[in-house]
Structures are given as structure tokens and as C-alpha cells.
N, C-alpha and C positions, 0 to 999 in steps of 0.2 A: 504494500500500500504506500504510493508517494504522500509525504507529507509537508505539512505547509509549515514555516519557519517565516520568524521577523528577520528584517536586513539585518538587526541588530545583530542577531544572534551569526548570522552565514557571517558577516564578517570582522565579528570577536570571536570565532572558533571556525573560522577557515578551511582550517587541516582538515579537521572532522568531517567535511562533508566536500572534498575532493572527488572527484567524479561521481557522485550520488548526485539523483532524480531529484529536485523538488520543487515547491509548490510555494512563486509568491507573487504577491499581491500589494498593489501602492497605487502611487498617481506618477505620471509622469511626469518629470522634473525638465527635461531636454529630448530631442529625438533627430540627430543625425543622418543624413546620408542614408535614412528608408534601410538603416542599419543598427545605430548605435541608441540606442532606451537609455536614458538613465530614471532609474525606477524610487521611489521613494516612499515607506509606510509608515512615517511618523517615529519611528520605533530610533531612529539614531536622527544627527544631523547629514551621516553621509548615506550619498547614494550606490546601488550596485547597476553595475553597465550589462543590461539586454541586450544580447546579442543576436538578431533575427535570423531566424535559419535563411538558406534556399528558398527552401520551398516557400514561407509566409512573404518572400520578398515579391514573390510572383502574383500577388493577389496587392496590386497595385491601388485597387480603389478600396480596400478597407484600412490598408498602412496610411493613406490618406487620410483616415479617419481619425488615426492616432495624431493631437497633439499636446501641449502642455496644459496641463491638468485632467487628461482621461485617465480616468480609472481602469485596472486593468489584473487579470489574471493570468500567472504565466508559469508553464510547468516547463521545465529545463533541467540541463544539467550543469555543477558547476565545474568549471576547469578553472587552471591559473591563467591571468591573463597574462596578454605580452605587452599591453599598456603601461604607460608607467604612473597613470592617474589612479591605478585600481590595483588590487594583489588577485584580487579573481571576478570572473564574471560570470553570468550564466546566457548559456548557450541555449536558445528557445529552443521546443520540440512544439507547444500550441501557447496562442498567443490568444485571450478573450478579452473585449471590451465591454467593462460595466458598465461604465456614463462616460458620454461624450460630454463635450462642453459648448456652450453657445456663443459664438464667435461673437454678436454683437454684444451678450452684454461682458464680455472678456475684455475687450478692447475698453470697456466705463469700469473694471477692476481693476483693485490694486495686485490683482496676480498677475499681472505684464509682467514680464524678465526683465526688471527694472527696478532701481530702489526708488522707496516712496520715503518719503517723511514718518516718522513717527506720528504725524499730529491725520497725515493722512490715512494712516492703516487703521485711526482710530473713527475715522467715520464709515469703515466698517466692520468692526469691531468680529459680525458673523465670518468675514472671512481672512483675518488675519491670521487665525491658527496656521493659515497655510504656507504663510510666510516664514522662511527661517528665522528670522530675527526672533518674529513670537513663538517658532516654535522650539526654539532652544529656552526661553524663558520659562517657558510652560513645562520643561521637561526637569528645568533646576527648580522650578516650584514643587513637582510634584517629588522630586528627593530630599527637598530642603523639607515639606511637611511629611516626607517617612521618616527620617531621621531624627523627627523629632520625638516621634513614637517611641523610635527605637531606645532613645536616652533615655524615653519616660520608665519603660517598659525594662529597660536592664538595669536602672535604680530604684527596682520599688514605689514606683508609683501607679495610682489606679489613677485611671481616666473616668472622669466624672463630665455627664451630660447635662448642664446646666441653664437654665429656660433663655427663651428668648425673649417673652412677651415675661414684661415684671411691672409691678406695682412701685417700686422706688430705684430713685438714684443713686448709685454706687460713690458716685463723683458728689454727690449734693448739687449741683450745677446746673443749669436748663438746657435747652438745644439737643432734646429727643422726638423724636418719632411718635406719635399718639398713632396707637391701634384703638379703633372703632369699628360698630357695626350698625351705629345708630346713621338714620336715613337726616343726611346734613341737608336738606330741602325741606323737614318736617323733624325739627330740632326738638324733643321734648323737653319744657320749662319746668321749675320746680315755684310755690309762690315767692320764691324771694328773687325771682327772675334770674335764676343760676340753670345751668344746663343739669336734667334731671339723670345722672350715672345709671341709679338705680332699672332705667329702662337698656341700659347699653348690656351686653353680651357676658360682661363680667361681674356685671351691676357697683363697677367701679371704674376710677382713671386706669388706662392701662399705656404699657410704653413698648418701646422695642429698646429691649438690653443695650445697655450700653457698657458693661461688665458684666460676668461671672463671677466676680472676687466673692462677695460676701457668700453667695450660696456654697461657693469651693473652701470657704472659710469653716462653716459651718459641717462640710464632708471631715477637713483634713483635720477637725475636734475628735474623731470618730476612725479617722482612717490612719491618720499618720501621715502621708502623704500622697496628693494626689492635683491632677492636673484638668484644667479645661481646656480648649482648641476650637473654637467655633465663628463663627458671624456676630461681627456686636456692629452698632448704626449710632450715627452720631448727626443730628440736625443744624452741624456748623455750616454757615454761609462761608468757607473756606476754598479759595480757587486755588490753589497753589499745587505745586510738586509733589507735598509731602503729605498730602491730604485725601482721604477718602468719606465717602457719608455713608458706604457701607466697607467694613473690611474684617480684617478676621485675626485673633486673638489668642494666645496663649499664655495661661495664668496660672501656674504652680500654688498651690499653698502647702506649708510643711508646718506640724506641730512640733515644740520645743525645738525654732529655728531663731537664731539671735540676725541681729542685723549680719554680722560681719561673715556668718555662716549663708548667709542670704545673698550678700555678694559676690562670694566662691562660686558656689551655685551656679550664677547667674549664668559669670566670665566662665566656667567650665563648661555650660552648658552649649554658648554660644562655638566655644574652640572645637568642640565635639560634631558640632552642625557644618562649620567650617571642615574639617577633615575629611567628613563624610561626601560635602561633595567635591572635593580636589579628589578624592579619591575617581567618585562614579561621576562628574560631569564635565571631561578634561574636554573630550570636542566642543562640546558647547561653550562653554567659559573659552576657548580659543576662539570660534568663530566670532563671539561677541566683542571680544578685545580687537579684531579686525576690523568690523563694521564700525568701530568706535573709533578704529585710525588710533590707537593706542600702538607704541612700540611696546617692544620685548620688557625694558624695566620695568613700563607703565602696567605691565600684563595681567589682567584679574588674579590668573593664576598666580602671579610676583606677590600682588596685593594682597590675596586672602593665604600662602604660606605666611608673609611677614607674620600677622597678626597671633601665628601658632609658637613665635617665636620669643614672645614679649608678654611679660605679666601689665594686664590695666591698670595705668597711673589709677590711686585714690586719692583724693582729694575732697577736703568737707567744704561746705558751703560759702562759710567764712573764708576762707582760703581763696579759692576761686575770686570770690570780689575782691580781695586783697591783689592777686593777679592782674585782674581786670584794671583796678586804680594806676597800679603801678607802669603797667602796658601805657594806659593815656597819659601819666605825670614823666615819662619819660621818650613819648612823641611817636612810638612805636606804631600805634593805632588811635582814629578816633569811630566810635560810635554815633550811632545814629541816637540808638535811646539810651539813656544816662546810667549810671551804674552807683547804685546808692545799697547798702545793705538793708535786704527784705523784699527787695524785688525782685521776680519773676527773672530769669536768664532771658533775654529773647535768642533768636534763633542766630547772630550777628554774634553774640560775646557765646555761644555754644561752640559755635563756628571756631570762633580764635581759637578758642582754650585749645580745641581736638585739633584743627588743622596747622594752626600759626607754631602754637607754644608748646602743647606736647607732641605733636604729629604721632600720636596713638591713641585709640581710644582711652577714653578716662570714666571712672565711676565718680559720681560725686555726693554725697551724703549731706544729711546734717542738715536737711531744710528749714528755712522760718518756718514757723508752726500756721501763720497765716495764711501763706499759699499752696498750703497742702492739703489734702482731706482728712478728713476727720477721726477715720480710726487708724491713723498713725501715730504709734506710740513718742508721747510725748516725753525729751529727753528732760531729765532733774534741772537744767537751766531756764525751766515752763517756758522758754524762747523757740526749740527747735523739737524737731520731731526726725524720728528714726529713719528717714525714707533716703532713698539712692535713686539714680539715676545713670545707667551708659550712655555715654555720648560716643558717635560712630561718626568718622569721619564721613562728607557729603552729609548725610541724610539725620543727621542730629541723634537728637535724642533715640535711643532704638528700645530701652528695656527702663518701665519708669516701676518702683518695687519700694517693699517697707517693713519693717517690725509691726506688725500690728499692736494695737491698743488692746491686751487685754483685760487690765485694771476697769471692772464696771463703774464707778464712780468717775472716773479721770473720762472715761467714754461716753455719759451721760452728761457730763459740762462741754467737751466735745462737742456732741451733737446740737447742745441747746445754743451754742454760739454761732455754729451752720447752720441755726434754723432745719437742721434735719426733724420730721415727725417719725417720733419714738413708738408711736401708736403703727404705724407703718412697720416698724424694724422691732419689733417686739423680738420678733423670733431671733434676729442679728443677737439679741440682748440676755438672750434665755443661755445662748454660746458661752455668754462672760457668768451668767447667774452657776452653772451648771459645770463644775470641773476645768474652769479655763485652763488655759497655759502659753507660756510664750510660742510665739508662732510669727512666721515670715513668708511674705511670698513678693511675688510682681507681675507684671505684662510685658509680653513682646508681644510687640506689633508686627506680626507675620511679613506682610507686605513690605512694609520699610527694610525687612530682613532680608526678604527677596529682591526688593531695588538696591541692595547694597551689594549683595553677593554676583546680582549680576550687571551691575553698571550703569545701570539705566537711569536715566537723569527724571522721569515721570514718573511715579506710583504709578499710574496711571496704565501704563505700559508693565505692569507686572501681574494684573489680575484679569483675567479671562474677560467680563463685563464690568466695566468701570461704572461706577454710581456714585454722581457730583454734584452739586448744586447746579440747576437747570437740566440735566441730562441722567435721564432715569431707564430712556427706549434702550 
């Protein structure tokens, strides 16, 4: 029985299937001289060269048929080639067409044998898979999220399912997503002339997650340690590079985790994700460093070794602005927005610290207690709170993380200063009533992890369907 094999597989084990029969299937990438296929199933960035028998060559009005992007099934055999673009090729014996293509609207696609813009491939987003640029993206996405797995799953952790549609905010903050089901043409009123919940679907406010923390909080009371991975939505009016309104999340929480265990964690975890795909995504991470006109030093590959090379500057918050001052009273840099202790980093003095001053990533701890959320354990100077941050060169911020608060009382003044409703988070609060312990966890923001590892200057450019403010199709 011939069998059917990915490119991938015919030519990462070559040998093995030396003059053996088989069976494969792609789209056609180029077609030569009514001789020369080169065939492509997704499965690698490189292609293998169809080689047309005699006899299919003599059937002049169906090779006709064949051009770039026809689908196609092709049973052959492989030999070595005498090319020097290819180590082997396969030698047709039948040659079938699944889909033909439609030349008029080929020529209004961005699959012309042509590069497009980035900004072009994104209005159409349905066929850019076909693209090598996206489709080497989409293949270090889908190793960058097994590999995340794979860390969770070989240190003891359980993967927890954690809801999408919730009743409160993790962040305390606004700029969520409101799920309804009530008919917004025939709004039901309550007498105080307030929208009536009671008739909506949950008979309450409902949102779309914008974290899994607290729920994952509440597992790893119970478990020990355990992770989420999913879809969180954010209602920021945010256009930028490093932005999405919908994208997707990984949140660790660990019981009897101190901050500075929380930071190993993080920098380990990330080195581990890195290795994995220098490892299994060497073609891809090459082609991308080409399209990008990057030399050899500049080389993703150059780039994501260094980083396995080097432990993450730490660095506490105080510190950092202390940096920052010294950088403008010595003429080094100036900022756009001003640098005073207790303010927010914006994305410009991120920027320095990682790319100017350390050129490595850096962890940075120790935040004002102000600009942080609320169950972050507040350190003994009641000024700052237990929370860290990675900063990643390019793309900022990558993993934002904390000691949690588990002192009930210190969490209860907490929340009443964020205006968080305790009546809401009862259950968060039953966690601290009920055997607390110290505990730590954080977020990676997948996507930013995947615009970093593979170069890409857009978020935007790293997820299958991009969902932005105005642009939802």
C-alpha cells in the first residue's frame, strides 16, 4: 500500500524513503518548463521538486491547467536529485488536480509571486496563511504554544480552564467587552430609570475576561501549581504595534511562591521556550531574518541564542528612575514624558533601560503601590508592592507578575481604595479566609512573545485574525 507522507517528513529523513513509492499532496509553489512542480503542504517552509514523467508531459492541455496555487495529488517515487537547489525529488508516476485557481481573481490576490506589504496581506487576512512570511509565523506560533505545554506539563503543573464571560475585573480598570443578550432596541428599565440586568441572560453585568488570574489563584490554593493559556479581550481604543482587543494569555499561579522564586520562574521559563524553538524552527526563523534584510549578526537565530547566554539584569523600581534621572542630568537622552518617582514607565524610558542601557532584557520589581492592582502584596514600606515586570527588547514589556496579597485584612483596604466590590469577589476573599499562603504568579502575553521571537514589527502580523479597534471582519 503506497503511503502518503508530509514534505516535512520526505525531506528530514531523506534516506529512509530512497526509491520508495509515495503519496503527496500540496499546492503548487512554481511550475517550470511543463516539467519542474515545486510542491508545497504547509508542513515545512521548503518545497520538494515534481518531477513530470513522459508520459503526463504528453497531455499538454491538462499541465496547462496546473498553475501557482493548484492543489494537487501526486504519487511518485523519490530518487536523489542532480539539482543543487534540492537533495531529492520525486519522480511522478500520476499527477491529480484538486482545485484549480481562478485567474481573474488571482491576479486582485496577494498570492502573485510577488512581495506584498505586510499592511497589504492584512486586508486579506483569509489568504495570507498562504504566504510564506505568514506561514512560517504561524508554524513558530504553533511550537512557541506546545512548548509551553510542554514546560507546564514537565514541572508539575495542571492546566486549568478558566471562564471567559466573568462578572468582575481582575485589573479593577474599565475598557471591557459587555456580553448581553438583552434586545438593545427594547432596552428593559428598572423604576429608577437604570437598565433592568435582572431580564439579561445572567440576570446580571456580564464581561468578557480580561484575566484568568484570580480564578487560577483560587485553583493553585488547592493544587499547588497550575497554569491558564487562553483568549482574554480588552476594550482599549489602542492602535499601535503592541496592541490587541482580542489576544491570548498565559498565567501561572504557584502556592508558597515568594516574589524572587517568581522571577526565576518566569526568566526560566521564557529560556526554555526560546531553546525549544532554535531547536525545531531553524528554517523558519532563517527565512524570516531574510525577508527582514537582516544580516548574519542581526540573525533571529544570533538574537534568541544570545539571550540563553545571559542571566536578566534585576532591577527595583526605585533604581530604574534613579537611571532614568541620571541618563537626562547627564544629556544622554531626553524624554518625551517626564520621569518623577511613582509614575507609570511609559513605553520610551522601557525602551532605554532594555535597548540603550542594558541591551538585555531586564526584570524590574518593586512597584509604587499606586499603579498597581490591588492584590499585590504590599511590601513593609506600605509605598510599594511585590510585583515585577520583563522588559524585552523591541516589544516592551513581555511578562507583567506579583506576590500576591495574601494577608485578608491588608486585601480588604486594598480593594476599598480601588473601589473594587467585595460583594462581587467574595469568593477571591473566602481564598484568604480559608488556609491562605504565600503564593506568586504572572502573565505572558503570548502574542508579544511571538512578535518577539519572530521579528515582526506588528502584533498584528502574529495572530491568524487580528481584532482592533474598528476592524472586527
Amino acid at each position: 500500500m503506497i503511503k502518503k507522507y508530509s514534505i516535512k517528513k520526505l525531506l528530514d529523513q531523506h534516506n529512509l524513503f530512497l526509491n520508495k513509492k509515495v503519496i503527496v499532496e500540496g499546492w503548487v509553489r512554481s511550475f517550470r518548463n511543463y516539467m519542474f512542480i515545486s510542491l508545497n503542504d504547509g508542513s515545512t517552509i521548503k518545497n520538494i521538486q515534481i518531477v513530470v514523467s513522459s508520459s503526463e508531459k504528453l497531455k499538454k492541455n491538462f499541465l496547462k491547467q496546473i498553475t501557482i496555487g493548484t492543489s494537487l495529488h501526486v504519487i511518485g517515487i523519490i530518487t536523489n536529485s542532480i539539482g543543487k537547489e534540492q537533495v531529492i525529488e520525486l519522480q511522478s508516476d500520476l499527477i491529480k488536480i484538486y482545485g484549480k485557481v481562478d485567474h481573474l481573481l488571482f491576479q486582485q490576490s496577494i498570492l502573485q509571486p510577488k512581495q506584498h506589504s505586510l499592511e497589504k496581506l492584512r486586508t486579506q487576512t483569509h489568504l495570507r496563511f498562504r504566504t510564506k512570511v505568514f506561514s512560517c509565523v504561524m508554524r513558530i506560533r504553533h511550537h512557541i504554544a506546545f512548548s509551553i505545554h510542554k514546560y507546564f506539563n514537565e514541572n508539575g503543573f495542571f492546566y486549568i480552564h478558566t471562564p471567559i464571560i466573568t462578572t468582575s475585573n481582575a485589573e479593577g480598570a474599565g475598557n471591557m467587552f459587555q456580553v448581553t443578550t438583552l434586545d438593545l432596541k427594547h432596552i428593559p428599565w428598572t423604576h429608577d430609570k437604570i437598565i433592568d440586568y435582572q431580564k439579561d441572560f445572567f440576570k446580571c453585568k456580564t464581561y468578557l475576561g480580561v484575566s484568568g488570574q484570580l480564578e487560577a489563584e483560587a485553583a493553585s490554593l488547592a493544587l499547588g501549581k497550575v497554569y491558564t493559556f487562553g483568549p482574554v479581550f480588552r476594550a482599549e481604543n489602542s492602535n499601535t504595534s503592541r496592541h490587541l482587543s482580542e489576544f491570548w494569555m498565559i498565567e501561572p499561579e504557584i502556592a508558597f511562591y515568594h516574589l524572587e522564586e517568581n522571577m526565576n520562574l518566569a526568566e526560566e521559563f521564557l529560556k526554555y521556550i526560546i531553546q525549544y524553538i532554535i531547536e525545531h524552527c531553524v528554517d523558519d526563523l532563517y527565512f524570516l531574518t531574510n525577508y527582514m534584510s537582516k544580516n548574519e549578526e542581526q540573525s533571529l537565530l544570533k538574537q534568541l541564542e544570545s539571550l540563553l547566554t545571559i542571566n536578566f539584569e534585576k532591577i527595583s523600581y526605585t533604581e530604574s528612575i534613579d537611571i532614568l534621572n541620571k541618563s537626562i542630568h547627564n544629556n544622554k537622552v531626553n524624554f518625551v514624558h517626564p520621569v518623577v518617582w511613582g509614575m507609570d514607565l511609559q513605553s520610551e524610558h522601557e525602551q532605554y533601560l532594555v535597548n540603550k542601557y542594558f541591551k538585555n532584557p531586564i526584570i524590574i520589581f518593586d512597584y509604587p503601590c499606586d499603579i498597581k492592582a490591588f492584590y499585590m502584596k504590599m511590601n513593609n514600606d506600605e509605598k510599594t508592592v511585590r510585583a515585577m515586570d520583563i522588559l524585552f527588547p523591541k516589544v516592551g514589556e513581555i511578562i507583567g507578575g506579583s506576590q500576591r496579597e495574601e494577608r485578608y485584612d491588608i486585601l480588604i483596604t486594598r480593594m476599598k481604595k480601588h473601589n473594587i466590590n467585595k460583594q462581587l469577589l467574595y469568593w477571591y476573599l473566602d481564598t484568604r479566609r480559608f488556609g491562605s499562603v504565600p503564593h506568586s504568579g504572572f502573565g505572558l502575553g503570548f502574542d508579544r512573545l511571538v512578535q518577539f521571537i519572530s521579528g515582526m514589527q506588528n502584533i498584528r502580523d502574529v495572530i491568524p485574525f487580528p481584532k482592533t479597534p474598528n476592524h472586527a471582519s
